[in-house]
N, C-alpha and C positions, 0 to 999 in steps of 0.2 A: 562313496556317495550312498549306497545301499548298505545298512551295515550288519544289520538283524531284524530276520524274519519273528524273532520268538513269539512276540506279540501278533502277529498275521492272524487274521480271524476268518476261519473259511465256515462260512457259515452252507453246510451242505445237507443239512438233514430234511429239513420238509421243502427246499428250494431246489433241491437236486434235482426233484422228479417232475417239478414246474419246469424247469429249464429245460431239461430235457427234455420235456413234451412241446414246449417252445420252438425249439432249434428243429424240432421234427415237420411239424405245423410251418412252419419258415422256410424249411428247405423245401418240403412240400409246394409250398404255394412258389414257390422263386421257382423251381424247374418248370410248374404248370405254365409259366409264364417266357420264362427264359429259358433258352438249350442252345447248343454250341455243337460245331461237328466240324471234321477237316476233310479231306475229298481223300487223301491219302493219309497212311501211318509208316511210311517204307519211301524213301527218296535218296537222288544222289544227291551228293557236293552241288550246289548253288542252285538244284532243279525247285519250280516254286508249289508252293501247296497252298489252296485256297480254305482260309478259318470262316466259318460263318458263322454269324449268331442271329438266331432268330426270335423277334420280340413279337408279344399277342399283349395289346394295353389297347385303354379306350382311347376313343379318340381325342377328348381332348387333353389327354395323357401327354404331358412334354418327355421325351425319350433322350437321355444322351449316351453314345456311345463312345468305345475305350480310344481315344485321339495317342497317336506320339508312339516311342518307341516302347511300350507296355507289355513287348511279347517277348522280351528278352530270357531264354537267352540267343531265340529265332529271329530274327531281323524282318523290319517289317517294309517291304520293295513296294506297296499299293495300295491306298484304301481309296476302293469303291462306293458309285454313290447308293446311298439306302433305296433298296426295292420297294415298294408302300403296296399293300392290297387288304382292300376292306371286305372283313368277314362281318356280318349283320352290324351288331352297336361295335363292334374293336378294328382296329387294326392290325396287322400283318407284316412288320418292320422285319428285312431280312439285310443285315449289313455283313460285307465279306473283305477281307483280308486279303494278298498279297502276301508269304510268308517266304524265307531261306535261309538255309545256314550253309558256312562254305567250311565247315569243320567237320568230320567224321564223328557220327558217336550216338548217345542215345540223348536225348532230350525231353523236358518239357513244358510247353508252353503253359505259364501260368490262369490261375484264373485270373479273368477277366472281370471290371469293375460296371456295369449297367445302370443308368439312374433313371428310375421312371416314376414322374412325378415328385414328391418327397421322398419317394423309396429308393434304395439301395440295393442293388441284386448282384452275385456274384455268378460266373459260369464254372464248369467242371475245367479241372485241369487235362491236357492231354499231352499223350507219352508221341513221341516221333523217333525213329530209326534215320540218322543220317549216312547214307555208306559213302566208302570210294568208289570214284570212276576206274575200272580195270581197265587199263591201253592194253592193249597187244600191239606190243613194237617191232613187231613181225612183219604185220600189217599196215600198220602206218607209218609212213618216212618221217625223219629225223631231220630237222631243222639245224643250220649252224645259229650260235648265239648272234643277235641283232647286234650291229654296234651303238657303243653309246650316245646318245642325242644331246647338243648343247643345250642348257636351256637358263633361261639369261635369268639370274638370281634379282628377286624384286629386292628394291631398296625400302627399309622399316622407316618409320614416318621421324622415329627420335633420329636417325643419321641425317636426313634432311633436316631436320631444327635445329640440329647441332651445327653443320655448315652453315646455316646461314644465323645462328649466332656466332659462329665465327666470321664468317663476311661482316655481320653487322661492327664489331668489335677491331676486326682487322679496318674496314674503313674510319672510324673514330679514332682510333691511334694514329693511323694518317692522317686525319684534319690535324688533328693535335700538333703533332710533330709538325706537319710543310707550315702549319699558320704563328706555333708558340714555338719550339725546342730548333726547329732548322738555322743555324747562323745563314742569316741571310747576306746578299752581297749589299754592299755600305754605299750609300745616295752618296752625290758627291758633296751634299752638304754637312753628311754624317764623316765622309775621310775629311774634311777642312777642319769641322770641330774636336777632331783627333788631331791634329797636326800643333805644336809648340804654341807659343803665344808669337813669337819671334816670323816663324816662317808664316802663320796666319796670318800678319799683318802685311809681309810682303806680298803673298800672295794676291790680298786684298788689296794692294797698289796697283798690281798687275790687272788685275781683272779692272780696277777704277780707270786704267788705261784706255780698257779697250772698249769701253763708253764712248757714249756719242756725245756728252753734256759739253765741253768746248766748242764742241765743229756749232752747234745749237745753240751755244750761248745762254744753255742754263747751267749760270753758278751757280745759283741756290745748293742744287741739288748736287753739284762737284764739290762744294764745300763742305757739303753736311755729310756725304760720305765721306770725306778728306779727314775732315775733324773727328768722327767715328771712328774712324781706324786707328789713331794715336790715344784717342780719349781711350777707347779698349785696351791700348795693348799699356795705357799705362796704369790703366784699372787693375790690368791682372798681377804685373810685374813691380809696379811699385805703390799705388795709392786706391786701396780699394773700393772708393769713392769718386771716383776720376770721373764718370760717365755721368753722375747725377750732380757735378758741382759742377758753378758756373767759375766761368774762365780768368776770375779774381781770386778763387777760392781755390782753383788747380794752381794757379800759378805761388800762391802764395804759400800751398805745402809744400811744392815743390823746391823753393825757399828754405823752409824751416828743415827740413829733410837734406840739405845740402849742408847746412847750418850744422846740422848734428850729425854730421859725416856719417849719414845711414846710405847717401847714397852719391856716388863722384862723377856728379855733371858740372860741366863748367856756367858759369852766367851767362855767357852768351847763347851756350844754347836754351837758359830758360828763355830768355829775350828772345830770341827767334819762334819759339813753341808761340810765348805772347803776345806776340805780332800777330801768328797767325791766325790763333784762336781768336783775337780781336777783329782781325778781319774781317772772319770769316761770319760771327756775329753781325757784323755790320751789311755783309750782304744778305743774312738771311733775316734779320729784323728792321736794318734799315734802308734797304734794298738800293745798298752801295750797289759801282757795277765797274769791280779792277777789270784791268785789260786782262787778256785771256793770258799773254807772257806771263803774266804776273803770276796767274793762277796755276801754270808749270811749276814756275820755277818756287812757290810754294808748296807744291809737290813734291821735288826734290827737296827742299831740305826739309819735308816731315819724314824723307826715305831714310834720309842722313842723319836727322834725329831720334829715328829708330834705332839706327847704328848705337849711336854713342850711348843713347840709356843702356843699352844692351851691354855694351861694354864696360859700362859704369856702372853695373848688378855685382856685387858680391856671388861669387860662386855658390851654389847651394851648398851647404853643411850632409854630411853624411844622415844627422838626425832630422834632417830636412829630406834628403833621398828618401829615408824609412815612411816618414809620415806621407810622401806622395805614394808611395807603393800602399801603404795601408790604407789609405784615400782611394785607391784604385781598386783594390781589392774590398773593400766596404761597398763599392759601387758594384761591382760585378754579382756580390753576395743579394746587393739588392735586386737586381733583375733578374737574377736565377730564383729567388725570393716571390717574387711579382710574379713568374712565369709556372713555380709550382699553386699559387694561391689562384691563380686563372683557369688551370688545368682540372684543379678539384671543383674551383666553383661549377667546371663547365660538365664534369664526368658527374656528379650529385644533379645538375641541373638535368642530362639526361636518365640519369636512376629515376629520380622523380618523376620524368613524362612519363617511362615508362611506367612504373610502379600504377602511376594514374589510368595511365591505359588498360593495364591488363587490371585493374581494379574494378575499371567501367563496363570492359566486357565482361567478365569473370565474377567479380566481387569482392570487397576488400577479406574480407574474412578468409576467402580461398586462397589468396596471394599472398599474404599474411601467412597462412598456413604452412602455404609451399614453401616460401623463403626459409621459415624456421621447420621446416620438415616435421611438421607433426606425427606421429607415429603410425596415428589410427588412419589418417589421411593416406600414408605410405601403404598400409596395409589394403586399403582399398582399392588402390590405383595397382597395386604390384600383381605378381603371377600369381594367382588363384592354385588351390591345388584339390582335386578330387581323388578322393582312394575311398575304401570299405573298412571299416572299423568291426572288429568281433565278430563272434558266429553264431548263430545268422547274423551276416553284414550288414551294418547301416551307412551306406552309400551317402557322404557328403565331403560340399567343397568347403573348403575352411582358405584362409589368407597363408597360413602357412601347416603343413604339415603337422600332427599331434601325434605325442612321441606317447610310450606306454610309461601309467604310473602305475606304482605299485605301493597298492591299498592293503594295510593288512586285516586280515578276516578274523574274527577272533575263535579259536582253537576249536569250542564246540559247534562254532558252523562250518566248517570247511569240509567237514562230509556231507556238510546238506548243501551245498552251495559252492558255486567256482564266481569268482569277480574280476570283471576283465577291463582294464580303465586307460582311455587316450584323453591326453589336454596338451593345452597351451595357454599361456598367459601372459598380459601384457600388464605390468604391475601399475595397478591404480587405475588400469584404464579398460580393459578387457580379459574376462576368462570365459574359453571354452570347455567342455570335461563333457564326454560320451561315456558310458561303461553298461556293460553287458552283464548282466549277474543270470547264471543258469543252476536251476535247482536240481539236485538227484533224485527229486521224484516228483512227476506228474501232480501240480495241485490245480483244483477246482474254482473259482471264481476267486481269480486274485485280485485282491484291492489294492488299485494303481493308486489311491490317497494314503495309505500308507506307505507307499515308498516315495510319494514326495514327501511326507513330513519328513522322514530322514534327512532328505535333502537340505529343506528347511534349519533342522535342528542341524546339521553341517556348518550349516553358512553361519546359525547364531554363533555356535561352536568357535569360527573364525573372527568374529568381533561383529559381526551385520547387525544392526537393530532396527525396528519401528519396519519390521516386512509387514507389506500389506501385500493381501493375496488376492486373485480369481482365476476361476478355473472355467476352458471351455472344453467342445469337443475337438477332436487337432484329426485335416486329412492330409497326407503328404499327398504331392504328387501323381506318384504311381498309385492311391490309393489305401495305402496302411492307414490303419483311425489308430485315435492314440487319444492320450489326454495332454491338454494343454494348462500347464499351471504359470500363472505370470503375475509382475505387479511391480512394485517400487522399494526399495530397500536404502538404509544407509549406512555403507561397509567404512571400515574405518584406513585410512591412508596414513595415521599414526594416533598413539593411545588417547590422542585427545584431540583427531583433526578426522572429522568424516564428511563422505563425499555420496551426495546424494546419486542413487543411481537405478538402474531397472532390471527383471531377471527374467529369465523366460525358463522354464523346466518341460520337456515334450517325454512322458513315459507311455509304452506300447508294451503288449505283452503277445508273445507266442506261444500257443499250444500247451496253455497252463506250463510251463516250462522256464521259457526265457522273460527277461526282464528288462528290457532295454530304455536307459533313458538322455536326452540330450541335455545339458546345462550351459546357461550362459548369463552374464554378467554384466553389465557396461556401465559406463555414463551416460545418464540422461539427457544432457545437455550438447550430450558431441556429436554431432549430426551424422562424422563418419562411422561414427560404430553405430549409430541405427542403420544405416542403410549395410554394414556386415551385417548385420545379424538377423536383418530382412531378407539378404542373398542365403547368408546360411541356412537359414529355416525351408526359406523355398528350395532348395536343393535338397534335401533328406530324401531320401528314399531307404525302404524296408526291403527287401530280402528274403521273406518266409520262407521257411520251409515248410514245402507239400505234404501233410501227411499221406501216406500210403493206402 
């Protein structure tokens, strides 16, 4: 990232002594203004020490003081509310601290960052002794260890969504199955339509018995199921037209069919079939009315005529067996057919609500996303992870951990300079890169615009074109100023396909010494990596080192 200082331009000769008259004047006026003080310099383990700072500004000076955990590496247990007391035209702001550390050792609490009005004020650093508590176990009794306490582990909010999308899932497979895949038990209309042509016909005698239509003296309706039953069963068995031909037109294939020895019924029983169907015609169109004898014993011989067709059938042919089996298995094919084409219609029809649902609350874009697990989107929603990068550390969280790369330095600068470099990248779609560059010797007013142009000249270096740049002032957090360079670039995703996108570069410098800078990359367009790279930026934190 940082490659060569050779060009570095320290312009120190007539601004050396400006600035340093500057910085004099400045700290000058900051202490007359601001001063800091601790009640103690010597404490135990967890005992607490009270930091104050005291401000003298005008009145109607707006004052803000250091909020959050700012005093690290001391822990901050209290902040108290501001003292106010009016000295003639100023005020008299005294704000005090809460401090402890439960480590042994020596410490020091950093400066501290003051804003008063447009100004910026910094307070002194102060040194703290933390010791151990000495027991004398002479003197005080000794405790057996406590035993351990159950304590009831909370359940995380994804194993609850997980159960009840499996509930949801486990009940939809049950509708499924008890309404589509269960063989259900067979109506008794459904075992008759299973039953031969032969036995369904007697059947249906049996049952025509046990009617009321004699004792009532409706033939009509005795007749017309009478005639029904042989019309059917001769539909199936011999003339597949039987039920829709009138009773000249039955009788007369049955004729022709005897004629051409397709089928061995004797003449008399066609003559009997023909009587009866004529009959029976006559009572339902001409509203004949036989004695009810009559209408038995037509009964019986359409039972007896069932007989004889029956017996007068040619046995089925073997290639007649196969084509009923394959006939039966075409049907089977087809309802297991019907039953998967149901079951998709019906599991798509639920995709769908859902999809709609969590589109309605959420957004289709987000659910879209999720489904095809977008990367940057994963990275968003995943474990976050906070460490310190280089020395002096630059304390940030990133989506995933940033491994060291290794930059090489070119020969005549590695005695002026050491370069120390963490990234990660998500190709085409996100890069991160921190690096630490520390010089071997103290220089004077370094220009942080020269080390982003490197930066710059990098990224052309990697195919980027058409950067457009602006630069602001950048305060982390904890207070580090740095410079902010950013703007919109278009890197290339291959030698002839580029992908419009945006960069952010954040460089800070320490103690004319260090050189530390943050880099990052994205898509413009991908709403999850702005909101990284807005998390990352706000999480930096700096690290100085105190000078002495």
């Amino acid at each position: 990232m940082i490659n060569d200082f050779r060009n570095m331009n320290f312009k120190i000769k007539n601004r050396t002594m400006l600035l340093s008259l500057c910085f004099v004047l400045c700290s000058v006026f900051s202490f007359a203004q601001v001063t800091s003080s601790i009640d103690s310099t010597k404490i135990k383990i967890g005992e607490q020490i009270t930091y104050k700072i005291q401000v003298e500004a005008d009145t109607i000076a707006l004052v803000v003081f250091p909020e959050g955990q700012t005093f690290s590496p001391l822990e901050m247990i209290e902040s108290y509310k501001v003292d106010t007391t009016k000295l003639d035209a100023k005020y008299s702001l005294i704000k005090k601290y809460g401090l402890t550390q439960f480590d042994s050792g020596h410490y020091t609490i950093p400066r501290q960052k003051i804003v008063i009005g447009d100004k910026t004020f910094f307070t002194d650093s102060l040194k703290v002794e933390v010791s151990n508590v000495i027991v004398d176990t002479t003197k005080q009794g000794l405790y057996d260890i406590k035993p351990l306490i159950g304590v009831e582990k909370s359940k995380s909010n994804w194993i609850t969504t997980l159960l009840i999308v499996i509930a949801i899932l486990a009940l939809v497979a049950f509708l499924l199955y008890w309404f589509i895949w269960r063989k259900k038990p067979l109506t008794e209309e459904e075992e008759i339509a299973l039953l031969p042509p032969y036995d369904r016909a007697k059947l249906a005698l049996k049952k025509l018995d046990e009617t009321n239509y004699l004792q009532n003296a409706e033939l009509k309706e005795y007749y017309s199921e009478l005639t029904f039953i042989i019309r059917r069963y001769l539909d199936e068995k011999v003339y597949d037209k039987a039920l829709e031909s009138t009773t000249d037109e039955l009788i007369s294939r049955l004729n022709l069919l005897k004629d051409a020895n397709q089928i061995d019924i004797s003449k008399e029983d066609i003559k009997n079939l023909e009587n009866i169907l004529k009959r029976a015609d006559l009572v339902k169109f001409a509203k004949s009315a036989p004695d009810v004898a009559l209408a038995e014993l037509d009964r019986n011989t359409i039972d007896l005529e069932i007989d004889h067709v029956k017996e007068a059938l040619p046995e089925p042919s073997e290639e007649e067996k196969l084509l009923d089996q394959q006939y039966r298995e075409t049907q089977e094919r087809k309802k297991k057919r019907k039953k998967i084409i149901l079951t998709a219609a019906i599991v798509l029809a639920l995709m769908a609500a859902t999809f709609t649902g969590f589109s309605i609350k959420y957004g289709f874009n987000y659910v879209v996303d999720t489904i095809i697990r977008k990367e940057t989107k994963q990275l968003l929603e995943g474990n976050w992870v906070t460490s310190d990068y280089g020395v002096p550390p630059i304390r940030i969280s990133t989506p995933e951990v940033l491994k060291r790369i290794e930059v090489p330095v070119p020969d005549e600068m590695k005695d002026k300079m050491k370069l120390t470099t963490f990234g990660y990248e998500l190709p085409n779609e996100l890069t991160i890169v921190i690096s630490t560059t520390t010089l071997a010797q103290k220089q004077e007013g370094i220009d942080l615009n020269l080390a982003v142009e490197d930066n710059l000249k990098t990224l052309e270096g990697k195919g980027a074109k058409n950067i457009i740049t602006k630069s602001d002032k950048f305060t982390t957090p904890n207070g580090a100023e740095g410079l902010k360079t950013y703007g919109t670039l278009d890197f290339p995703k291959s030698p002839t396909d580029f992908i419009h996108g945006k960069y952010t570069i954040l460089s800070f410098t320490s103690n004319g010494v260090v050189i530390q800078q943050v880099l990052i990359t994205w898509i413009e367009d991908d709403e999850y990596a702005n909101q990284i790279v807005d998390r990352i930026i706000n999480s930096i934190e700096l690290q100085q080192k105190e000078t002495e």
